[in-house]
N, C-alpha and C positions, 0 to 999 in steps of 0.2 A: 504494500500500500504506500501510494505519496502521497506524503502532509507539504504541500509551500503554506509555509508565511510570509506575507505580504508586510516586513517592515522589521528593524535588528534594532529596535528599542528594550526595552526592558519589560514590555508585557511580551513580544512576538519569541524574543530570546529563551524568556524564562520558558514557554510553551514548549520550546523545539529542547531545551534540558529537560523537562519533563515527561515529556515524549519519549526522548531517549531513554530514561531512566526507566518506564514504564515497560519499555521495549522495546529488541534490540531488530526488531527485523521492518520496523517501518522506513522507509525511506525519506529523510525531512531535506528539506531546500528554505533556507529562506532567503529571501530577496530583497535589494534595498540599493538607491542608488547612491544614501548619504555619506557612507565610509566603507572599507571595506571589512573592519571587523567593529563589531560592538562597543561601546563604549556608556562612562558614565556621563550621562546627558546635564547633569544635576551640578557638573564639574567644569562646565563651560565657561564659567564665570574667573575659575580659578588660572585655567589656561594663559584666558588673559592674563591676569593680574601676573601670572610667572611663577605663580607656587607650586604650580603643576607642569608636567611637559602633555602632549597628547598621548604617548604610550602607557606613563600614568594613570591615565584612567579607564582604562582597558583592565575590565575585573581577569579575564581569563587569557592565557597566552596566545600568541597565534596558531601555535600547535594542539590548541586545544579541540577544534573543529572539526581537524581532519580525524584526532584520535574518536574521537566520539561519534565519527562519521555522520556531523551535520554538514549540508553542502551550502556554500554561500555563494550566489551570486546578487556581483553588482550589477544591477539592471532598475530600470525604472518601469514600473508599470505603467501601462497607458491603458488598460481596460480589459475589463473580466468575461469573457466568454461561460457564464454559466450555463449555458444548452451542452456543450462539447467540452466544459469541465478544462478549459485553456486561459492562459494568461496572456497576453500580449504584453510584448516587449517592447523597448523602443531600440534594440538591437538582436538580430538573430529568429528564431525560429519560433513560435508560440511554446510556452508550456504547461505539459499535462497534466494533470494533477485528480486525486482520488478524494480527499479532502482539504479543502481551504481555509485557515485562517488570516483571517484582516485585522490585523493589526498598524495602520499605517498611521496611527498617530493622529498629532496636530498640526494647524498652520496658523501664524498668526492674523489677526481681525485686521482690515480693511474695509473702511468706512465710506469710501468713494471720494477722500480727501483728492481736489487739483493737487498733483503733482505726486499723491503715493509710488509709483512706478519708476521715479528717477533715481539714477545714480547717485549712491552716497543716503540711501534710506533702505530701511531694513530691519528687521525682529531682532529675537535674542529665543530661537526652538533649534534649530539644526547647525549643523558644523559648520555649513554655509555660511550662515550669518555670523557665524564667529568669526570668519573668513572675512566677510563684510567689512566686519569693524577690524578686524587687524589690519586688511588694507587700506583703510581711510584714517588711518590714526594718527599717520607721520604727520607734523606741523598741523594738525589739528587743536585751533584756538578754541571752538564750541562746537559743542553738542547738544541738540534739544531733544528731550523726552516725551512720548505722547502715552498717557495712558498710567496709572498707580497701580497696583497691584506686587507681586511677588517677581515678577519676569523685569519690570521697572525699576525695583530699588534695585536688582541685582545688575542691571544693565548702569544705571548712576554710580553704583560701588566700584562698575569697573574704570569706570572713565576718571570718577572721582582719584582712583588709585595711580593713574599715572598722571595727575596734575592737568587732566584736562576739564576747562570748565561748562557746569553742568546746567540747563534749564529744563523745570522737570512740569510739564504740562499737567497737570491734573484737573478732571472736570465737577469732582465732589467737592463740599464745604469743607472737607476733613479726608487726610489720606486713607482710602481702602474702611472707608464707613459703612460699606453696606456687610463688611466681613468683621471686621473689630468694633468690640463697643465704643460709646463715644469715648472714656479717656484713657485706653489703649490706640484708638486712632489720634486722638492729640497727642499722646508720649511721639509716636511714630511721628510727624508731622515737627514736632518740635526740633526731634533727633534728626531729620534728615536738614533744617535751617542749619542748627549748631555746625553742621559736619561741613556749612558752605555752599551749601545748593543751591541752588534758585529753587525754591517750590512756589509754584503759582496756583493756589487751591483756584476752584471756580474758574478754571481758566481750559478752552478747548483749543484744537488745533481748527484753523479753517482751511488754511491753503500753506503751501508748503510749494516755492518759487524757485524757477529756473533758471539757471546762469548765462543761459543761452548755450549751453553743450551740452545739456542733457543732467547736470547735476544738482542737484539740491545745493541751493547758500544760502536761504534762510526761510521762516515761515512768517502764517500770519494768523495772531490768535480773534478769537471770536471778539475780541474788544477794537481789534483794529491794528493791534500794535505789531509792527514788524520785527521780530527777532536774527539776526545775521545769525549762523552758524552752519559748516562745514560737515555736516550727520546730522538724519533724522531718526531716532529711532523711535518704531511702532510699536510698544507693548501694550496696547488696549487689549489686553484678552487674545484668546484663542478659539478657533471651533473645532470641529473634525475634518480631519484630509482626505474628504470622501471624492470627489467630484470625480476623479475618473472610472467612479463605479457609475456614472449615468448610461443608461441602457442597458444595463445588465440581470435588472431583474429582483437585485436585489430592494427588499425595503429599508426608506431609510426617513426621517424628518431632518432634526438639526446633525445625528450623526447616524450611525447605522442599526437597526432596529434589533436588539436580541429577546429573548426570554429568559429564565433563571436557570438555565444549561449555554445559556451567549450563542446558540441556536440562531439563526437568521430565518430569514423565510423558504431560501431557498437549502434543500438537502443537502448536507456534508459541503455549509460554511456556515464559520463561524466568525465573530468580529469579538475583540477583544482591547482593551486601552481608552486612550483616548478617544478613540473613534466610535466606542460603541455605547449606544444609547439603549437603557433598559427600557423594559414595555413595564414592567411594573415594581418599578424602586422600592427599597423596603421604605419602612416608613423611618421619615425623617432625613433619608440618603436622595440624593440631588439623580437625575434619569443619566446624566454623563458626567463623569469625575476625571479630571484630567489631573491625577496625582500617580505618584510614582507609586507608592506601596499598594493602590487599588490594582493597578497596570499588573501589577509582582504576582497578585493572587488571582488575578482572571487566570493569567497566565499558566498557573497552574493546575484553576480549575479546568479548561480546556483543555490539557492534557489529557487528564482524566476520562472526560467526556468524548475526545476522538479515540480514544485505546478501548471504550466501550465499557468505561467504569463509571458510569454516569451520577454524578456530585454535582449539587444547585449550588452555583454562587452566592457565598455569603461574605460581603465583606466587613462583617461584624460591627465597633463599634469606631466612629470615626475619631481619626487624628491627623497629625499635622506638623509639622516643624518648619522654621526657617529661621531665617537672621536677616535684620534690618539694619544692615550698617554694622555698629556693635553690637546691638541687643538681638539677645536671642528668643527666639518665640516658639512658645508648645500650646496645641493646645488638643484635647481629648471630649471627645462627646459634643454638647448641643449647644454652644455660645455662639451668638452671631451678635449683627450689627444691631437687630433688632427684635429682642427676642419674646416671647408670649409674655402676656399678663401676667399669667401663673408662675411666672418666673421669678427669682427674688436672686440677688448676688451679692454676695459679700466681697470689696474690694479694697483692697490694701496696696496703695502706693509708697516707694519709698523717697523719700525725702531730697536723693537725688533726681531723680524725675525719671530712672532708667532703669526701673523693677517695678513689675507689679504679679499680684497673686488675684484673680478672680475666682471666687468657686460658686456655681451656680445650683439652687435649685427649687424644686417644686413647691411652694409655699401651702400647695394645700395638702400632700402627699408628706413633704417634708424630706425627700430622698435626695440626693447629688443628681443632677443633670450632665454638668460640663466643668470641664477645670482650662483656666487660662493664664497664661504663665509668661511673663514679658522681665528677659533677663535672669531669671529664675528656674532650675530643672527640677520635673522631679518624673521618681519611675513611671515609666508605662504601663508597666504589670499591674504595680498598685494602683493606679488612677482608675485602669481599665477594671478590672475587680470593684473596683467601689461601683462603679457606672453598671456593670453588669447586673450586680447582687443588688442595684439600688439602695444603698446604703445611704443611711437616715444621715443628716449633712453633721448632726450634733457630734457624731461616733466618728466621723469623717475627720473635723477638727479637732477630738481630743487624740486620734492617732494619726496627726498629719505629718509628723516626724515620719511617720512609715516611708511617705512619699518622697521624699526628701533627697535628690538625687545628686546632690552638687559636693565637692570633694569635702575629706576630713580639712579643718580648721577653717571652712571658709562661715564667715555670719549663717543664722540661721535666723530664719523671719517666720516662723510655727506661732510665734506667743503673741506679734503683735498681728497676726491674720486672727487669732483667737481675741481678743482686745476688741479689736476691731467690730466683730460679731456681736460680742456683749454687749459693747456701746449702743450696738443695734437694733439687738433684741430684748437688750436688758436682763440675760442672765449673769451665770458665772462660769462658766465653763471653765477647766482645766489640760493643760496637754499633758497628754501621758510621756514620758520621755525613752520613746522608742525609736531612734530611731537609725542605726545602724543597718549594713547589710544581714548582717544574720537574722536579724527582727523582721526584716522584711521576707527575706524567704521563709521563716517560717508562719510568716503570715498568708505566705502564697500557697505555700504547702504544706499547711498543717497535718501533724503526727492524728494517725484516724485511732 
């Protein structure tokens, strides 16, 4: 039997290691025109900046593919023949295939902005556009940002790091407020001024201007005002890189349509990542999740499912990580920008303005919802456990030391997150002082 995957990201990758592991007698191909081996997508950022080289971030050797007898080629797909079960290429002969998955990812948003398409503008998704920016960097005086979000600061951190200066377009009142509550999006907002940015809240791109060669040298925001700079970068968001599945058959709306087996409509393909939109999200999980750890477990569950061990995707309970310049950001379960009634949060800033502990939850239930974490770690295990077992919030704070994941000798802020509470509910609460590793595992695994 031939399994192609359509794309050498970290959902398509993980599938054809799963696969193999499953069994050794299927024949996998996957396909991709971005690189020729696999790579950490997440580590783009780094390339630049020079903390990394590109072999660096290549989790597996290049001998790794051959030993395992997955076949790679580079090819770019240009459309699915699902009547005759073929691929087309944009070089060489179509190929055949017994079962399909589609994993090809994202692309980033364009808005019909005059001048998106010139020289000297571009994302921050694929190796290409890493390519982008490193060829347009030499004597580069400005750079304008269009878009907040996770793909934006990390595109500002880059430029920022080599002393080039940064105008960071944003169209909300507050950075990435429909994701962070309001004063985790002001910490973030404050932190990226301090660090020299230009952040322009409320501010859109309208047109983006030609030098008369085809390049971008400067834009022009919805207020009128003309910004000079030498790179446009677009990180407004992402959809799925479906289009050259058009006439194929497949169902799809904003990305490609699955069921809780990532099943399509049409027999023996599947969609996986980015690209694939659920028909019926569990509750509270968004139809398409463009994160890397959801990408990790489709990926595995479709293994399964092609080897005829058939497993419903579940991607359990959500979380999340990154970093904003300095601060680092976690967050686990149900916090958003804006979140239900029923909701109640206990929050505790620190004094510097670059930690915060959020922990959320049901007010009439009384259990933890979500934990948000800005500057501050704590385990996954134990957050995730508490969120699972719905764990009453009161039990949550007297052993929040459990959670506590940040090295020996560093501050701990348990007593004034418990303070904070009382102030607010007007008890007394106590922390239990637990909060080592050994505490913690044997909290995760208690003796039966």
């Amino acid at each position: 039997m031939h399994v192609a995957i359509i794309g050498n990201g970290i959902s398509g990758i993980t599938a054809a290691r799963f696969i193999r592991k499953l069994s050794s007698k299927h024949r996998i191909t996957v396909i991709s025109a971005e690189t020729d081996y696999f790579f950490s997508r997440t580590a783009l950022m780094y390339i630049y900046m020079g903390h990394m080289r590109h072999e660096d971030t290549k989790p597996y050797e290049d001998w790794f593919w051959k030993k395992n007898k997955i076949d790679l080629l580079k090819a770019y797909v240009k459309a699915v023949d699902t009547n005759n079960k073929q691929l087309i290429l944009d070089q060489g002969r179509p190929l055949t295939y017994d079962k399909l998955i589609i994993a090809s990812g994202s692309t980033p948003n364009k808005f019909g902005w005059p001048g998106q398409d010139l020289k000297r503008v571009g994302g921050l998704y694929s190796y290409q556009d890493l390519e982008n920016m490193e060829n347009h960097s030499e004597g580069l005086q400005r750079a304008v940002i269009v878009g907040g979000g996770l793909i934006g600061i990390e595109m500002a951190e880059m430029y920022h790091s080599r002393h080039i200066p940064v105008t960071f377009l944003v169209r909300e009142k507050s950075y990435w407020n429909a994701v962070l509550p309001a004063e985790e999006s002001d910490m973030v907002s404050r932190h990226i001024k301090e660090h020299g940015i230009d952040l322009r809240l409320s501010t859109e791109l309208k047109e983006i201007i030609d030098d008369g060669n085809g390049n971008a040298c400067a834009v022009v925001t919805n207020e009128g005002e003309r910004i000079e700079c030498g790179y446009v970068g677009l990180t407004a968001g992402v959809h799925p890189n479906i289009k050259f599945l058009e006439g194929s058959g497949i169902e799809s709306q904003r990305g490609i349509i699955v069921n809780e087996y990532l099943e399509t409509n049409i027999p023996d393909v599947y969609a996986i990542g980015d690209c694939a939109q659920a028909s019926q999200p569990r509750p509270g999980r968004r139809p398409i999740e463009a994160v890397w750890y959801t990408g990790r477990m489709m990926g595995e569950t479709v293994a399964y499912n092609v080897c005829g061990k058939q497993i419903a995707y579940d991607p359990g309970i959500w979380f999340n990580s990154a970093k904003f310049i300095d601060i680092e950001y976690q967050i686990y379960g149900d916090i958003s920008g804006r979140m239900p009634a029923h909701y109640q949060s206990i929050y505790w800033e620190h004094k510097d303005g670059q930690k915060a502990i959020r922990i959320a939850y049901d007010k009439n239930e009384g259990h933890v919802v979500g934990f948000n974490l800005m500057g501050v770690r704590y385990r996954h295990e134990v957050c995730e456990k508490w969120l699972r077992d719905k764990t009453p919030v009161e039990e949550v704070l007297q052993n929040l030391g459990l959670a506590n994941f940040d090295p020996e000798f560093y501050k701990e802020y348990e007593e004034e997150v418990i303070k904070t509470y009382n102030q607010q509910a007007g008890k007394q609460l106590q922390l239990k002082k637990r909060r080592s590793l050994t505490a913690a595992l044997k909290f995760l695994n208690p003796i039966r």
